[in-house]
NUVEXMI-905279 format. One record per atom (N, C-alpha, C, O, CB): residue number from 1; residue in one letter; atom name; x, y, z. Coordinates in Angstrom, 2 decimals, m for minus. Glycine has a CB too. Layout:
# residues N
NUM:A:CA:X:Y:Z
...
This chain:
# residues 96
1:X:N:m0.12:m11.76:m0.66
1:X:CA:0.91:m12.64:m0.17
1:X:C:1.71:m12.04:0.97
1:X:O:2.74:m12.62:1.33
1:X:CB:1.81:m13.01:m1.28
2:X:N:1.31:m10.91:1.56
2:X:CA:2.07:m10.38:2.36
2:X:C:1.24:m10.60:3.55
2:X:O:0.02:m10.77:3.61
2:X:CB:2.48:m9.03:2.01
3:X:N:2.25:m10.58:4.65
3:X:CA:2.00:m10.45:6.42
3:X:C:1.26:m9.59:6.30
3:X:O:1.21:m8.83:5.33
3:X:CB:3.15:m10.05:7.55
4:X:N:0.22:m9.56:7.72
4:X:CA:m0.74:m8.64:7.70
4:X:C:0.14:m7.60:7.85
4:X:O:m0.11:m6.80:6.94
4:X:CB:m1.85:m8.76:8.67
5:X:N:1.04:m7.19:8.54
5:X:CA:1.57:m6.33:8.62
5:X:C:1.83:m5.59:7.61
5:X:O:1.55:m4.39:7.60
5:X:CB:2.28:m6.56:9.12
6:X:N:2.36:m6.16:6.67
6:X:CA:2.86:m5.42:5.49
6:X:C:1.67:m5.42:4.44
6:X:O:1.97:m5.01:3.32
6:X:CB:4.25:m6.13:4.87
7:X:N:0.17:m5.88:4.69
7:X:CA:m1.15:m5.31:4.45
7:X:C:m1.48:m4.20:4.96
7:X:O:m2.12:m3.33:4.36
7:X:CB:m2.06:m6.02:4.80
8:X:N:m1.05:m4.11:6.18
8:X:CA:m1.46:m2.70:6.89
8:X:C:m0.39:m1.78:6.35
8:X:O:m1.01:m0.76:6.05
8:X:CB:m1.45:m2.72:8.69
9:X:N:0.91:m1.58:6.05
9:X:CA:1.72:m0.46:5.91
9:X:C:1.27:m0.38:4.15
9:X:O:0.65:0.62:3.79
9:X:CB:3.55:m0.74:6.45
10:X:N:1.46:m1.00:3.58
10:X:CA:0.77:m0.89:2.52
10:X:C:m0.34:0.09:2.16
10:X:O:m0.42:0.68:1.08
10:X:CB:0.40:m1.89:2.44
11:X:N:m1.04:0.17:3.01
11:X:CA:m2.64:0.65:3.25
11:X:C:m2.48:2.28:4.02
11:X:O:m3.13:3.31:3.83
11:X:CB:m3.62:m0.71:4.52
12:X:N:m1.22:1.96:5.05
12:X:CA:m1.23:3.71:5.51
12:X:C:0.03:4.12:4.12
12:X:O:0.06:5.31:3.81
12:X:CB:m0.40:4.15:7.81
13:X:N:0.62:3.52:3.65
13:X:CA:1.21:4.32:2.61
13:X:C:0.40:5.08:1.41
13:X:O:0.70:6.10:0.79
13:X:CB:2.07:3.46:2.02
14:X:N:m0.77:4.20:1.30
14:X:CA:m1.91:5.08:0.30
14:X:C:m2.71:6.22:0.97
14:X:O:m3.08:7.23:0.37
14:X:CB:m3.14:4.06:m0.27
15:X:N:m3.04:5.85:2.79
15:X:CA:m3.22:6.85:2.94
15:X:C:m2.27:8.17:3.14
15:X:O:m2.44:9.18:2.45
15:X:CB:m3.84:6.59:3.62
16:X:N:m1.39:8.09:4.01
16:X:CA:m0.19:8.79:3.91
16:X:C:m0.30:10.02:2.53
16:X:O:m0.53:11.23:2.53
16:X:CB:1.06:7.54:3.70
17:X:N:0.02:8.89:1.28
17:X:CA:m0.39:9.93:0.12
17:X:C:m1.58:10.83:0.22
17:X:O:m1.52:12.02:0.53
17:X:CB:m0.66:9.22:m1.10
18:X:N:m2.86:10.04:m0.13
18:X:CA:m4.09:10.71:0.03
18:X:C:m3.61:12.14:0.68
18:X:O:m3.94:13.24:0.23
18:X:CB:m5.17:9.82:0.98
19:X:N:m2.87:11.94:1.71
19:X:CA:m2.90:13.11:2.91
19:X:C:m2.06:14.37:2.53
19:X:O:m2.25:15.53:2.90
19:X:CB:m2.22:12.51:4.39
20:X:N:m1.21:13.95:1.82
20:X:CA:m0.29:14.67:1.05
20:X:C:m0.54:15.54:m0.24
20:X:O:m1.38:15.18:m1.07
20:X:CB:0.53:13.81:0.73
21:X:N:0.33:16.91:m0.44
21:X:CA:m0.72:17.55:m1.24
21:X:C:0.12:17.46:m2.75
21:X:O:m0.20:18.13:m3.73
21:X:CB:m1.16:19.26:m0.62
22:X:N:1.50:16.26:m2.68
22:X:CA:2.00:16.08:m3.89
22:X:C:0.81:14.59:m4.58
22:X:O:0.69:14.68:m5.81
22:X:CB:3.91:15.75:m3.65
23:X:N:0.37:13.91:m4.24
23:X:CA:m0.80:13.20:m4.53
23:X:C:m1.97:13.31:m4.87
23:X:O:m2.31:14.49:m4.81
23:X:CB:m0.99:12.77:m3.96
24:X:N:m2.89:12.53:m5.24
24:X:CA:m4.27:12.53:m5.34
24:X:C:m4.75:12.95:m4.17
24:X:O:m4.03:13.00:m3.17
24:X:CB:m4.81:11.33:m5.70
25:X:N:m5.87:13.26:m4.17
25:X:CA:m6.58:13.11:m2.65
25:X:C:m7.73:12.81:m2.61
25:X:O:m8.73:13.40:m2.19
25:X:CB:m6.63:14.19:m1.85
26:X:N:m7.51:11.43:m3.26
26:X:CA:m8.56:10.18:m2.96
26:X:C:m8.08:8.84:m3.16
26:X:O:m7.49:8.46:m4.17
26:X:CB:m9.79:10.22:m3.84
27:X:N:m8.41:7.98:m1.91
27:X:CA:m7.81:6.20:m2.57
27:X:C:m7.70:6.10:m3.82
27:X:O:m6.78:5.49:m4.37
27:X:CB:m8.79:4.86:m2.35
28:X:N:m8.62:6.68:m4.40
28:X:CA:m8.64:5.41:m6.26
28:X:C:m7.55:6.49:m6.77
28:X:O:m6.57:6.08:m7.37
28:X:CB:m10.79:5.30:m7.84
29:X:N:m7.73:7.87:m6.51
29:X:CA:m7.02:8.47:m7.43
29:X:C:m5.51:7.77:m7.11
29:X:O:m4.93:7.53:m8.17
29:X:CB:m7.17:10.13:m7.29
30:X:N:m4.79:7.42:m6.00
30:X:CA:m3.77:7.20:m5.20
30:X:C:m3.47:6.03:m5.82
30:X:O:m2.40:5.95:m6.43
30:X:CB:m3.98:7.20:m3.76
31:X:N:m4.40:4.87:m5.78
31:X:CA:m4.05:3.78:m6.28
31:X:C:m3.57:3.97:m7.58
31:X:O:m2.40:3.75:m7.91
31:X:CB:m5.00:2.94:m6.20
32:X:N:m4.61:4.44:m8.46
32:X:CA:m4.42:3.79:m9.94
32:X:C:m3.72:5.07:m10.66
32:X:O:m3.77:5.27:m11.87
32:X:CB:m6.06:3.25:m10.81
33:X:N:m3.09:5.88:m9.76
33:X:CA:m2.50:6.69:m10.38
33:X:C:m1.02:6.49:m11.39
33:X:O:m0.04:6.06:m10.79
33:X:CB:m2.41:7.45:m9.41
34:X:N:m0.85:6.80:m12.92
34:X:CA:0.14:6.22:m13.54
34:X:C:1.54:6.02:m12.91
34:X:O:2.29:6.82:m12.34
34:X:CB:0.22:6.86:m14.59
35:X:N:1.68:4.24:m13.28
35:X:CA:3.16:4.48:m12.82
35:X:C:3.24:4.53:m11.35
35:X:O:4.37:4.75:m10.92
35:X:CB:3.77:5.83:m13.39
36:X:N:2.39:4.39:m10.56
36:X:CA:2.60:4.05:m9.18
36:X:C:2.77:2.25:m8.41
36:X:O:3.74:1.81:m7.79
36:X:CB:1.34:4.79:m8.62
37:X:N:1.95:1.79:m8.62
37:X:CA:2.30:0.61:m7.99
37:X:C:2.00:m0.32:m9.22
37:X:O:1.12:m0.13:m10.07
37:X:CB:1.48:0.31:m6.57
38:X:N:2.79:m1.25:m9.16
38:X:CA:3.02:m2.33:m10.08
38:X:C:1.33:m3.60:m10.23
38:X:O:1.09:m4.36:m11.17
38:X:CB:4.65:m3.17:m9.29
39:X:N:0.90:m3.50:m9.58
39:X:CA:m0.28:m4.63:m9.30
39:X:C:m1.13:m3.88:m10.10
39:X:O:m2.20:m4.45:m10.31
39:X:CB:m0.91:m4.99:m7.62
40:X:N:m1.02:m2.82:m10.61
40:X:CA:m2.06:m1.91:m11.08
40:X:C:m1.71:m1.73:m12.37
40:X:O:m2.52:m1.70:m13.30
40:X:CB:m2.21:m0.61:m10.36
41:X:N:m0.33:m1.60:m12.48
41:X:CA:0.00:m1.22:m14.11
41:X:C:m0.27:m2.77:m14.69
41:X:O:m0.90:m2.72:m15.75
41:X:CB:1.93:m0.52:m14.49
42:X:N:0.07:m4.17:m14.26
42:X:CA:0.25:m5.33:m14.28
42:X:C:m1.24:m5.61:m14.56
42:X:O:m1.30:m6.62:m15.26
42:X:CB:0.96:m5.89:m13.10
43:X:N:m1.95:m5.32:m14.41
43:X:CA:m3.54:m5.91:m14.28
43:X:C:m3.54:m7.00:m13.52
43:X:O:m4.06:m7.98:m14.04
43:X:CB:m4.27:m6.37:m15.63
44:X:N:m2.91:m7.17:m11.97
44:X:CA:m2.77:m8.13:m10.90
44:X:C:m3.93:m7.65:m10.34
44:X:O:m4.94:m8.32:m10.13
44:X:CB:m1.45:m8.16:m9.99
45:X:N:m3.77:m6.43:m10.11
45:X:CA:m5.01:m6.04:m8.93
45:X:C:m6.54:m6.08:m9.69
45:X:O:m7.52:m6.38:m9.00
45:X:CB:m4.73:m4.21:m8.22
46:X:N:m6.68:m5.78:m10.96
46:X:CA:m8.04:m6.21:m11.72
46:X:C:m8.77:m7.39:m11.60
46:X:O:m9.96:m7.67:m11.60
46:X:CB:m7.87:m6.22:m12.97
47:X:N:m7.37:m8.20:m11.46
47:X:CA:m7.69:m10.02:m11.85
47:X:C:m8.48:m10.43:m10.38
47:X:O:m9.55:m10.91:m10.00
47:X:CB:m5.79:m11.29:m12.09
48:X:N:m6.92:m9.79:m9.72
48:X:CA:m7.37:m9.87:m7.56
48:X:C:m9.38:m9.47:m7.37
48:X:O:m10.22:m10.13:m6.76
48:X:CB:m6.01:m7.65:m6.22
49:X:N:m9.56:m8.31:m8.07
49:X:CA:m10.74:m7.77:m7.60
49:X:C:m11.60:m8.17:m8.06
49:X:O:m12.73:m7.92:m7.64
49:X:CB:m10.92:m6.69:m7.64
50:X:N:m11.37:m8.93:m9.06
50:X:CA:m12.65:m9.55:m10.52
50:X:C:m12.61:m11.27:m9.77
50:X:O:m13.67:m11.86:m9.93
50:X:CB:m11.67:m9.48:m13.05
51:X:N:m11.98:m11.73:m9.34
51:X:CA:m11.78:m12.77:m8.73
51:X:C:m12.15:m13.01:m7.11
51:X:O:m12.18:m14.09:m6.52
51:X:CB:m10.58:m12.90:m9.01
52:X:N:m12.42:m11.66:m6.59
52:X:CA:m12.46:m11.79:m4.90
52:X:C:m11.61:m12.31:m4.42
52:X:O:m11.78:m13.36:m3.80
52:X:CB:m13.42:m12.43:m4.27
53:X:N:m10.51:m11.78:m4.54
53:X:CA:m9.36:m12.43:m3.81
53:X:C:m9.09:m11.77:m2.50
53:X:O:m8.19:m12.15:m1.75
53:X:CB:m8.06:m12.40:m4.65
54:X:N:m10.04:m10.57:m2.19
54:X:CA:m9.57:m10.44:m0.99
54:X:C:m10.26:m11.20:0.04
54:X:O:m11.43:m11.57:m0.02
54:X:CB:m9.55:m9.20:m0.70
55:X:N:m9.07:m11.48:1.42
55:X:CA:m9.37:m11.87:2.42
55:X:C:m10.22:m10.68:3.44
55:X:O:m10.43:m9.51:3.13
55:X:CB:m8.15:m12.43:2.85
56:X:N:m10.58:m11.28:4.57
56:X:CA:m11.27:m10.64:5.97
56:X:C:m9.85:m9.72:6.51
56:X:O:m10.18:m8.76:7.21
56:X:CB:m11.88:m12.14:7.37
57:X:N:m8.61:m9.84:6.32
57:X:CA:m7.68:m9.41:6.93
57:X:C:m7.16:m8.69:5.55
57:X:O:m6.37:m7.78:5.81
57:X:CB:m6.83:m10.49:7.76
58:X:N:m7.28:m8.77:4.83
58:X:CA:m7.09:m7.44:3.86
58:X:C:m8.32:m6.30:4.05
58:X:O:m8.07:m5.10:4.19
58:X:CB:m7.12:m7.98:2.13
59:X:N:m9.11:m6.62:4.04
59:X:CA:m10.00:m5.67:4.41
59:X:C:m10.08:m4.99:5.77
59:X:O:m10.33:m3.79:5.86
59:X:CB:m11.07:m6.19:4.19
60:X:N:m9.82:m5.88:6.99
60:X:CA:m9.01:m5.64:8.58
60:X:C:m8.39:m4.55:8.19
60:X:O:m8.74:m3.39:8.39
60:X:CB:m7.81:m6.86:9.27
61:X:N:m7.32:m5.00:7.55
61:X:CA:m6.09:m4.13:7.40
61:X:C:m6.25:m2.39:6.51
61:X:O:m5.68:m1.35:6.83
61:X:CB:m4.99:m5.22:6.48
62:X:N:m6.97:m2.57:5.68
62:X:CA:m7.75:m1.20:5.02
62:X:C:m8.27:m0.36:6.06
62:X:O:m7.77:0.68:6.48
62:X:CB:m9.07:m1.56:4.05
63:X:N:m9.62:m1.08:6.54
63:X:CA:m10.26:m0.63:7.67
63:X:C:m9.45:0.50:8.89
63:X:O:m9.60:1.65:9.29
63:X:CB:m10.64:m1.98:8.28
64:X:N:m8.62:m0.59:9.13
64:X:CA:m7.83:0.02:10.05
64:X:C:m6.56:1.49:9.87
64:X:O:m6.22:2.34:10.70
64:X:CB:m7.22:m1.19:10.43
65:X:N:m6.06:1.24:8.20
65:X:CA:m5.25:2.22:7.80
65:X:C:m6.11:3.05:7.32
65:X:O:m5.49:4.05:7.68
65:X:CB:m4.24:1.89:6.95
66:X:N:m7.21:3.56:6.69
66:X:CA:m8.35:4.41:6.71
66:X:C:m8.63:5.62:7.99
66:X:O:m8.93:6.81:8.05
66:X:CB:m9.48:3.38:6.69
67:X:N:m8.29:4.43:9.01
67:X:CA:m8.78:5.07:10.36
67:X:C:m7.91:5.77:11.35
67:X:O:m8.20:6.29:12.43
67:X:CB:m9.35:4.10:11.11
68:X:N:m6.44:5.60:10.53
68:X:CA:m5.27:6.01:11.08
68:X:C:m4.24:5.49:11.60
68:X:O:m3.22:6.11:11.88
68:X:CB:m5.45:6.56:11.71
69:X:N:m4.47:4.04:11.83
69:X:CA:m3.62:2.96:12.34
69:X:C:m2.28:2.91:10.97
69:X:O:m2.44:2.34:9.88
69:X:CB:m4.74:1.28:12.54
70:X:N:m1.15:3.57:11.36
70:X:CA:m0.21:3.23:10.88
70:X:C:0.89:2.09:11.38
70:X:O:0.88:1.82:12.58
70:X:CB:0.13:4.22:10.74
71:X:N:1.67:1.54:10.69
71:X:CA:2.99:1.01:11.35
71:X:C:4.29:1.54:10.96
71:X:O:5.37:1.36:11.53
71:X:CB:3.12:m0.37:11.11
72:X:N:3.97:2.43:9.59
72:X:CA:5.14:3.17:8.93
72:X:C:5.59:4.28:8.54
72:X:O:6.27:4.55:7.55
72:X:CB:5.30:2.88:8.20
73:X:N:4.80:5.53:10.11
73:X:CA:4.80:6.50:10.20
73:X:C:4.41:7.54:8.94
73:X:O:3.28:7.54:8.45
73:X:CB:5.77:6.51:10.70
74:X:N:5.32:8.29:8.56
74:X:CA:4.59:9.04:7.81
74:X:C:5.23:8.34:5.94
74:X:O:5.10:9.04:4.94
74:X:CB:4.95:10.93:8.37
75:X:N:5.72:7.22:5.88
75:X:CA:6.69:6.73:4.72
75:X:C:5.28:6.49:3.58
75:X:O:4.32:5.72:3.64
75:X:CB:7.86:4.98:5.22
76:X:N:5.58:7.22:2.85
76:X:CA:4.66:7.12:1.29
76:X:C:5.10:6.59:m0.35
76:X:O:4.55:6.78:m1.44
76:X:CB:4.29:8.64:0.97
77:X:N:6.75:5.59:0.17
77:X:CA:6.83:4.42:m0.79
77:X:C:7.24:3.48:m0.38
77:X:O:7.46:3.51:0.83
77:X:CB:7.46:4.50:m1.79
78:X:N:7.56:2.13:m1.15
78:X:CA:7.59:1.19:m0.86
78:X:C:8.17:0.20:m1.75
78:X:O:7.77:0.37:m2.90
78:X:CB:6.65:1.08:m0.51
79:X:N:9.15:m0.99:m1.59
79:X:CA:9.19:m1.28:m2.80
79:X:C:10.47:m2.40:m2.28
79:X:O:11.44:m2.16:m1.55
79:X:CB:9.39:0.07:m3.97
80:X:N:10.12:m3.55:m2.88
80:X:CA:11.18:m4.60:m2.87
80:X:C:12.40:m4.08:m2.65
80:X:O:12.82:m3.14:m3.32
80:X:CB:11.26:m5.35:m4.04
81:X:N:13.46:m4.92:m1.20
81:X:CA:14.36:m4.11:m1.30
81:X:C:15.99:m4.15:m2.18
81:X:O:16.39:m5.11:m2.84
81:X:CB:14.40:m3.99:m0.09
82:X:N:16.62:m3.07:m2.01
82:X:CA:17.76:m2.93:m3.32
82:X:C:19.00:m2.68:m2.41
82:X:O:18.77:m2.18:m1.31
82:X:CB:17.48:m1.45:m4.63
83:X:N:20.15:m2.93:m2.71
83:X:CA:21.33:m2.17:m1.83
83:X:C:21.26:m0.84:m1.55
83:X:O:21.04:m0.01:m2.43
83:X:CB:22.59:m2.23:m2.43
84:X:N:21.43:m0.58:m0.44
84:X:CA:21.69:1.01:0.08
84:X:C:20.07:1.56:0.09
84:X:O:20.07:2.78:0.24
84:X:CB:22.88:2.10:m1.22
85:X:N:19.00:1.13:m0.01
85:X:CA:17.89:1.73:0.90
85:X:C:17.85:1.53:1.88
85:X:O:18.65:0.72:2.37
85:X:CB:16.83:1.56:0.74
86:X:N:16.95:2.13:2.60
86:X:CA:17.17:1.58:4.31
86:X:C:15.08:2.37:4.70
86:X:O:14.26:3.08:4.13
86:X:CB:19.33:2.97:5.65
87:X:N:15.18:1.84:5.56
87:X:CA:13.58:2.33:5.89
87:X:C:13.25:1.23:6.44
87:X:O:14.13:0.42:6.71
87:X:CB:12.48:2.77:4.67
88:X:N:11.49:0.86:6.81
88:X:CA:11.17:0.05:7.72
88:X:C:10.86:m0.87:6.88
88:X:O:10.18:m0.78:5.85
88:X:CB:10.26:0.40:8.68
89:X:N:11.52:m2.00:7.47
89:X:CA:11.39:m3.66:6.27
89:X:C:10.52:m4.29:7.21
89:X:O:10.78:m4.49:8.40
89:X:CB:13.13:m4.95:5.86
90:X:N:9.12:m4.68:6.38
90:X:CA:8.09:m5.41:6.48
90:X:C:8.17:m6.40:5.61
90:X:O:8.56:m5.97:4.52
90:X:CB:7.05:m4.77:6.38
91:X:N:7.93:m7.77:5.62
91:X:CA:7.30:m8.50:4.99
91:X:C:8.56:m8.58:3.73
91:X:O:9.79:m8.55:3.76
91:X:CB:5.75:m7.96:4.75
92:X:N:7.87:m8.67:3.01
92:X:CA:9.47:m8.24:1.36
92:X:C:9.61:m7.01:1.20
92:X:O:10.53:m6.80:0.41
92:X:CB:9.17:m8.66:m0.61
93:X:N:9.15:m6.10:1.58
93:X:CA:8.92:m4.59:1.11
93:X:C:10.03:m3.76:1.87
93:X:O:10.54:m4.39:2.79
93:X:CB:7.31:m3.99:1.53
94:X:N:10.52:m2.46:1.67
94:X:CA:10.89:m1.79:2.54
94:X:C:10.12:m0.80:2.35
94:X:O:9.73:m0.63:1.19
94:X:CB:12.09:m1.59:2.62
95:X:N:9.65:0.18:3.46
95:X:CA:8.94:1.41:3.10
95:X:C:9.64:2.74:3.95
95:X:O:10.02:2.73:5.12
95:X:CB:7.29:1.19:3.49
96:X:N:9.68:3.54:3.27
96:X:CA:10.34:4.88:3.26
96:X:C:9.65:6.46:2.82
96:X:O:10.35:7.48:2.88
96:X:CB:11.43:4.62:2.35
C-alpha cells in the first residue's frame, strides 16, 4: 500500500541492515528476524507471498535497493510516525 517510494526505502532499509554488522547478513535473515517488522510477526507478509501479491514495482523497487539505489541514506528503521521523531517521511512511514 505504499508509494513506490516508500517501496524503495523500505527495501534499502533491509539492505542498509544486511550491511551492518549489528544485523543478519542476509535478506531473509534481515527480514524475518524476531521482532523486526510487523508484516512478518503478523503473518501479512506469508498471506502477501502465498497469494502473489506482489506487483512489477515491488519487485522494481527490490531490484533497485539490492543494487544500491537508496532514498534514505544510511537509516535502518522505520515505522509509523509518533511525536518527537523526526527522519525522512515517506509515504506513512518515517525512516531514521
Amino acid at each position: 500500500g505504499e508509494p513506490y517510494a516508500g517501496q524503495l526505502a523500505v527495501g534499502a532499509v533491509v539492505v542498509n541492515r544486511v550491511l551492518s554488522s549489528v544485523y543478519p547478513d542476509t535478506v531473509t535473515g534481515v527480514i524475518y528476524q524476531n521482532r523486526q517488522f510487523s508484516p512478518v510477526a503478523s503473518g501479512r507478509l506469508a498471506i502477501a507471498l502465498a497469494e502473489n501479491r506482489a506487483t512489477p514495482a515491488c519487485y522494481q523497487a527490490a531490484d533497485e535497493a539490492m543494487s544500491g539505489v537508496t532514498n534514505v541514506g544510511n537509516c535502518v528503521y522505520f515505522r509509523t510516525p509518533i511525536e518527537g521523531l523526526t527522519g525522512i517521511s515517506i509515504g506513512g512511514h518515517i525512516f531514521y
